[in-house]
C-alpha positions in Angstrom: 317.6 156.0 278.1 315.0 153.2 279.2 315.3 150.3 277.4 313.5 147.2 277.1 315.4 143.5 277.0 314.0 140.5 276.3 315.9 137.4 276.3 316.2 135.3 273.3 314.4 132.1 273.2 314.3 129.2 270.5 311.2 128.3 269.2 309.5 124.8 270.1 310.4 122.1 267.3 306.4 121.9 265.9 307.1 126.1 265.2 310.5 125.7 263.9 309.8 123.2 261.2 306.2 124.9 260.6 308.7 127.7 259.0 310.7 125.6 256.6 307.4 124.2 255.9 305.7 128.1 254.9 308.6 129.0 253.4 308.8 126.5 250.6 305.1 127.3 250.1 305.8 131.2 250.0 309.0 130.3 247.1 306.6 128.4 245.3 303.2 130.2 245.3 304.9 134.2 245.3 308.0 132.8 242.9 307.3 134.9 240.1 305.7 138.0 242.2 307.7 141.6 241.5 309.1 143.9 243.8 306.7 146.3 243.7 303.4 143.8 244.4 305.7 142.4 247.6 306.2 145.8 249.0 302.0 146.2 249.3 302.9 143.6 252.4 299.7 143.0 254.0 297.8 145.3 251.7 298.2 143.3 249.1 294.7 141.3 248.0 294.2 138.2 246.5 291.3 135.6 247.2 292.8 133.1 245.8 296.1 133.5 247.7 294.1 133.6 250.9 292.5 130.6 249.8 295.5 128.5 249.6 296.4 129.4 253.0 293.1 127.8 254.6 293.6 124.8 252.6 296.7 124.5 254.3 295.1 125.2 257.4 297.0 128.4 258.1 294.0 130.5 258.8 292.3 130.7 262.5 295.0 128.7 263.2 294.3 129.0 266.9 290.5 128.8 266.8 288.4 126.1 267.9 288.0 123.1 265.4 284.2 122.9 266.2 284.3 126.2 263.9 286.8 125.4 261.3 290.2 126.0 262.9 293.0 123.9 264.2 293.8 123.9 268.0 297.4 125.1 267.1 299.9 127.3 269.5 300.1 131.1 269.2 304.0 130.6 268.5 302.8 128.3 265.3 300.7 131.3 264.1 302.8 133.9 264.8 305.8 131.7 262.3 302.9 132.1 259.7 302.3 135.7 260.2 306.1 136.6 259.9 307.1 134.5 257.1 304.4 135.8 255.4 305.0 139.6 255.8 308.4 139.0 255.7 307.9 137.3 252.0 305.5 140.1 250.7 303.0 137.7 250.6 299.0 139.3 249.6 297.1 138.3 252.7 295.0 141.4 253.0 291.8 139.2 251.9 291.9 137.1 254.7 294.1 138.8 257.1 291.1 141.5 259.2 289.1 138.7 259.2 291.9 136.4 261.0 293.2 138.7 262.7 290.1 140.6 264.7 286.9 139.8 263.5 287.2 136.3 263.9 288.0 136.5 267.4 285.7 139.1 267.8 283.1 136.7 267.1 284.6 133.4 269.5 284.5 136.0 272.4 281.1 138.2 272.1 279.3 136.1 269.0 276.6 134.2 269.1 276.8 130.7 268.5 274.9 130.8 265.4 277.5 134.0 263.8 280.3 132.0 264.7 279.1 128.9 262.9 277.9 130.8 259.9 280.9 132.9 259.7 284.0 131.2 261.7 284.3 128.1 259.3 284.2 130.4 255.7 287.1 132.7 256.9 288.8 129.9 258.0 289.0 128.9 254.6 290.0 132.3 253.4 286.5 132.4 251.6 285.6 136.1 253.2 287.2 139.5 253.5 286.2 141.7 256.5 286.3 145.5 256.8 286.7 147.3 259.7 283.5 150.2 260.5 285.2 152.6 263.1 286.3 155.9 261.4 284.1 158.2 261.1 284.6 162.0 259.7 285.4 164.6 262.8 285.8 161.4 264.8 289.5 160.2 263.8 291.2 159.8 267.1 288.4 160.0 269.4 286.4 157.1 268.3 283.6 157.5 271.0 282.3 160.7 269.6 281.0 158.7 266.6 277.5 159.2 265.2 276.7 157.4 262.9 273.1 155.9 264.4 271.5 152.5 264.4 267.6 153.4 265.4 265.6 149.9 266.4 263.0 149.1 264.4 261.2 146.3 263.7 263.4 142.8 262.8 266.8 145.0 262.8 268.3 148.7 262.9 268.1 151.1 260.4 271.8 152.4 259.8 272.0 156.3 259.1 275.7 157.9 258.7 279.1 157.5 257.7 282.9 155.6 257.8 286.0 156.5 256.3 289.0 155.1 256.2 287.3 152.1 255.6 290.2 150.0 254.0 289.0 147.3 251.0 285.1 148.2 251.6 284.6 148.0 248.3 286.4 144.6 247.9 285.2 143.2 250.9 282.1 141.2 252.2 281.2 142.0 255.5 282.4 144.5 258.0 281.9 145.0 261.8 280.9 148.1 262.8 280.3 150.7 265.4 277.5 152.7 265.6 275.5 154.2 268.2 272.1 153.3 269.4 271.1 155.2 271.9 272.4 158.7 272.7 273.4 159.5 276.2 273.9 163.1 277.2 277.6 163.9 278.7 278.5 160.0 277.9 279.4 159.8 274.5 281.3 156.2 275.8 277.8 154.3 276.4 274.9 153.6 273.8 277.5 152.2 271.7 276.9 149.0 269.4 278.8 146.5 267.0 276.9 144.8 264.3 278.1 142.3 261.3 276.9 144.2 258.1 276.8 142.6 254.8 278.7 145.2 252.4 276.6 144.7 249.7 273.7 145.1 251.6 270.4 148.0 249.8 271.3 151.4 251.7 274.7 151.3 251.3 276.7 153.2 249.1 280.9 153.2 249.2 282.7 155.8 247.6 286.6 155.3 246.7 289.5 158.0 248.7 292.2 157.9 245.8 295.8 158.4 247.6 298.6 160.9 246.5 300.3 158.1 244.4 296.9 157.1 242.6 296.0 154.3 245.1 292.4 153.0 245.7 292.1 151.0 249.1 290.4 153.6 251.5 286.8 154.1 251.3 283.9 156.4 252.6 281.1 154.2 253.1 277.3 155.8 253.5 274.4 154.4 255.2 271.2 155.9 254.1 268.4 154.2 255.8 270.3 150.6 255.1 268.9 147.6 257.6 270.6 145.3 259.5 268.6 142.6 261.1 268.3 141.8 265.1 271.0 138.9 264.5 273.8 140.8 263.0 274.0 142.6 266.2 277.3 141.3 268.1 277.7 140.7 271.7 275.0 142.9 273.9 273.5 146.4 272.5 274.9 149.3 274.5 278.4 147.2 275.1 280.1 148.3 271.8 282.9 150.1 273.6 284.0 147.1 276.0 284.1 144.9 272.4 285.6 147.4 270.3 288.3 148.3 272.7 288.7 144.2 272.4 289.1 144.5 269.0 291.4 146.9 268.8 294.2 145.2 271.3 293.5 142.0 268.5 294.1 144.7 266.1 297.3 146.3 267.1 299.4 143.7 268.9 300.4 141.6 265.4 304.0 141.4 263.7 302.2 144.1 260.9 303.0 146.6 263.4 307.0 146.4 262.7 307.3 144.4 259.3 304.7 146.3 257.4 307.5 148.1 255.4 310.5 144.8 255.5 309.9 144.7 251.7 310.2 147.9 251.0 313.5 148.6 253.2 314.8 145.2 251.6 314.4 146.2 248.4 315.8 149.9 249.7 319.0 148.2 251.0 319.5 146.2 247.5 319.4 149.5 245.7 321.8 150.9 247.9 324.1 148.7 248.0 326.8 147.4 250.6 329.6 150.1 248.3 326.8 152.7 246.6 328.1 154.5 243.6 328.3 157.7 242.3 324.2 157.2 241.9 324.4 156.6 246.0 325.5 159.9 246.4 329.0 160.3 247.8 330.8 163.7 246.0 333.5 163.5 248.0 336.4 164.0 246.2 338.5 162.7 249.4 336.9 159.3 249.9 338.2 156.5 248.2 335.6 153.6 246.5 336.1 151.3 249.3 337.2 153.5 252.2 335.4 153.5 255.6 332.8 156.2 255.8 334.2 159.0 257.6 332.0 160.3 260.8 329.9 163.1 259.8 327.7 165.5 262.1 324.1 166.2 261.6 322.2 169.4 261.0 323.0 172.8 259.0 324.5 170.7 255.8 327.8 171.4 256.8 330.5 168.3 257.0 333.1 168.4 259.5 335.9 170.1 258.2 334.0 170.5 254.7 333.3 172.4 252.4 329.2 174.1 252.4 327.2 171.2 250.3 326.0 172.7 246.8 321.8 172.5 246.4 320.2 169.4 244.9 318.2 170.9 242.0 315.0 169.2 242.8 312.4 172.2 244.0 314.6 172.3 247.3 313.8 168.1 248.0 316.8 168.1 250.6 318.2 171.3 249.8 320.8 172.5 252.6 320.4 169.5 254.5 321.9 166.6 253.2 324.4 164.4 255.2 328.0 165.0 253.7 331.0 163.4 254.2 334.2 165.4 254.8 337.7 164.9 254.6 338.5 161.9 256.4 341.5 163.6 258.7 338.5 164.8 260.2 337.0 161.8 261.8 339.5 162.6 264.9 337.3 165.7 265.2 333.9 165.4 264.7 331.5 168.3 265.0 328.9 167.5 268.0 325.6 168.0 267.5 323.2 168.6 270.6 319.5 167.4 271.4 317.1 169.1 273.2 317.1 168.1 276.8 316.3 165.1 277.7 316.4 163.2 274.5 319.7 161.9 274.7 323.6 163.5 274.4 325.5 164.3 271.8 325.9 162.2 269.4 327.6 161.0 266.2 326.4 159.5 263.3 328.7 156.9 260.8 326.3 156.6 257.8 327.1 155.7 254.5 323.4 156.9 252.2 322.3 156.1 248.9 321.0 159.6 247.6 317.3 158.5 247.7 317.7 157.6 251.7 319.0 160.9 252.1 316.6 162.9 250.0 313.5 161.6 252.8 315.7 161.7 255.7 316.9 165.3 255.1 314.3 167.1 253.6 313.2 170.4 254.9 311.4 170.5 258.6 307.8 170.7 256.6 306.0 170.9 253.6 302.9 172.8 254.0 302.0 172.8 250.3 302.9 168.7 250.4 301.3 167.4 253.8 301.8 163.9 252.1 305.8 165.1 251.3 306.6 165.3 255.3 305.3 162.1 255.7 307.3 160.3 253.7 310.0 162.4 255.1 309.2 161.0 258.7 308.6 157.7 257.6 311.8 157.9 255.8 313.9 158.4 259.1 312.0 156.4 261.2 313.2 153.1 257.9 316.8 154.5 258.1 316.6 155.0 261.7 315.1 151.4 262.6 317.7 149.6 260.0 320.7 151.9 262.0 321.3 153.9 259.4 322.3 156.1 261.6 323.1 156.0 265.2 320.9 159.0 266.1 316.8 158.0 267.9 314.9 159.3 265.3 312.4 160.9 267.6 315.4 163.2 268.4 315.3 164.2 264.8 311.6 164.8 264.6 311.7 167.0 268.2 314.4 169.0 266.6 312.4 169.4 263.6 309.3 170.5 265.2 311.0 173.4 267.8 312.0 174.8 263.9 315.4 173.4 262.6 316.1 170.4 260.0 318.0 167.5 261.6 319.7 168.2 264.9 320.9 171.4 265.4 324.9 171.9 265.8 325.9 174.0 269.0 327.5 176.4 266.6 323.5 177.6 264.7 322.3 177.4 268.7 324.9 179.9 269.5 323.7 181.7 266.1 320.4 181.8 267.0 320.8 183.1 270.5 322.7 186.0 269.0 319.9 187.2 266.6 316.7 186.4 268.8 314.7 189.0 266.4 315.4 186.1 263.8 314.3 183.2 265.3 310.8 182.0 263.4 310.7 179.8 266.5 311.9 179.2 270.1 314.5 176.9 270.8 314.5 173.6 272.3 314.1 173.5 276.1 317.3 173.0 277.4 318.8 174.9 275.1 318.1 178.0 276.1 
């Protein structure tokens, strides 16, 4: 399987004591935060938090100092970044604005927007939205249209965003709209503007989440006006800028330590030994004997005996990961992939029963969209903490050619028997 290496490097001196330096401000200022406000990560939002951070001059830490920021390395920044996810700390407030709109604005602004806005979010003294989403648009963000006709002094905004985290808590937002439509080209007539959220004309609506969450929004523009020098960078250009702003957006440390709280605190539970409450029932295994290997798929163990359900509306049922008797382990069962993905493979894992309640569950839930996900997200925590030393996009190819986990040669050989059976076709490869 390709792999990527990178060779270790140490930081420069300036970025190394930078670190002690943000982590006794992190111990100090979050010292008496709970679990459950650290694991919002960078969704967490608090002005006043964001504000300590520009007083310390950790915000636009790479700009310009003509505009409020400091001239410092991207290695210093990136210290800040990670010791700030890493802590739980609540930088949502400041951290769109830092992170994209603000250099958004140094490389397509106008020299009067980025002296009106650069210094102030420097300072952590405004929140930015992002306006890209729109309904029927979701991956394919040219076929937007919401429109932004010229008239005189500005535009007049007609249409709508979703998705649009913090609107409602925000100030400002960029967004994309279209100005001119041009047949067969949906990537041209595209614009960004700077839109003041609490502008007449605009009206944001919350999206509650599954666990009673408000931080998505729908926001409507119905005949709102933006004037002629909100517009950013060139009208017509808004694709060139906004694919920009998305390689700002997507190339931070949020993209792998979103969830470090929340797998911290999922590791704590667990435990180095777990308990009876981590899940173990084998009578076989001792309190502080090595976990035995165990095989993947069907809810058999090697060697053991068929699992008995969990009781929770089938959460897990039938596909748990059991441990069997440990004269086994000379004998694993071996699972196979489809083709491909990898060989087969064995797994040492040792679960709390939570872990394996999302990384088992059944292949889909299609009364509980929402369910899956956290299934999938689930595996890809256990997976990226090594868990368990199977790729977890194994797992989810398995899943999706109609089996739960990785399927053991012995329900392949099953399957092939009973083909009037099969709900599904197998893996390629498998045949």
């Amino acid at each position: 399987m390709p792999t990527f290496n990178f060779d270790l490097c140490e930081l420069p001196p300036e970025a190394q004591s930078l670190r002690a330096e943000v982590r006794e401000f992190l111990r100090d200022a979050l010292g008496g935060m709970s679990s459950s406000k650290r694991a919002l990560s960078w969704g967490g939002f608090d002005r006043e938090f964001s504000r300590q951070l520009g007083a310390r001059g950790w915000i636009g830490m790479m700009w310009p100092k003509k505009y409020g920021g400091h001239e410092r390395t991207a290695l210093e920044r990136y210290v800040v970044l990670e010791e700030c996810l890493s802590a739980g700390a609540p930088v949502s407030a400041h951290w769109v604005a830092d992170r994209q709109s603000g250099p958004l604005l140094l490389r397509f602004g106008t020299e009067e927007q980025r002296q009106r806005f650069l210094p102030r979010i420097a300072r952590g003294e405004l929140a930015f939205a992002i306006g890209m989403s729109e309904p029927d648009s979701g991956s394919d963000l040219a076929s937007i249209r919401t429109r932004a006709e010229h008239v005189e002094g500005g535009y007049r905004v007609n249409g709508t965003k979703i998705w649009t985290s913090n609107a409602h808590i925000s100030d400002y937002a960029i967004a994309l709209f279209r100005t001119k439509v041009v047949p067969d080209k949906k990537h041209e007539g595209l614009s960004q503007f700077l839109v003041d959220l609490k502008s007449p004309g605009i009206r944001i609506r919350p999206i509650i989440d599954l666990a009673g969450g408000h931080h998505f929004n729908e926001v409507h523009f119905e005949n709102a006006f933006v004037p002629d020098d909100m517009l950013v960078g060139k009208e017509g250009e808004g694709w060139r800028q906004v694919s920009t702003e998305l390689a700002f957006e997507r190339s931070g440390p949020e993209r792998y330590l979103s969830s470090i709280r929340l797998i911290m605190e999922l590791i704590r539970e667990a435990g180095r030994e777990p308990g009876e409450r981590g899940g173990d029932r084998s009578p076989h295994r001792a309190p502080h004997h090595p976990p035995p290997d165990v095989a993947l798929g069907g809810g058999h163990a090697a060697g053991g005996a068929e699992p008995e359900p969990r009781g929770r509306g089938g959460q897990g049922r039938r596909h748990e990961l059991r441990a069997g008797d440990p004269g086994d382990r000379a004998r694993p069962a071996r699972c196979r992939a489809p083709a491909g993905l990898g060989q087969p493979v064995r797994a040492n894992a040792r679960l709390s029963r939570p872990a394996r309640a999302v990384l088992f569950a059944p292949r889909r839930h299609a009364r509980d969209p929402a369910r899956h996900h956290r299934a999938r997200a689930g595996a890809a925590m256990s997976g990226a903490f090594g868990t368990l030393a199977v790729p977890y996009r194994q797992a989810s190819c398995a899943n999706r050619w109609g089996g739960p986990g990785l399927q053991c040669e012995a329900q392949l050989e099953a399957r092939r028997a009973n083909p009037q059976q099969e709900r599904r076709p197998l893996p390629p490869g498998t045949e």
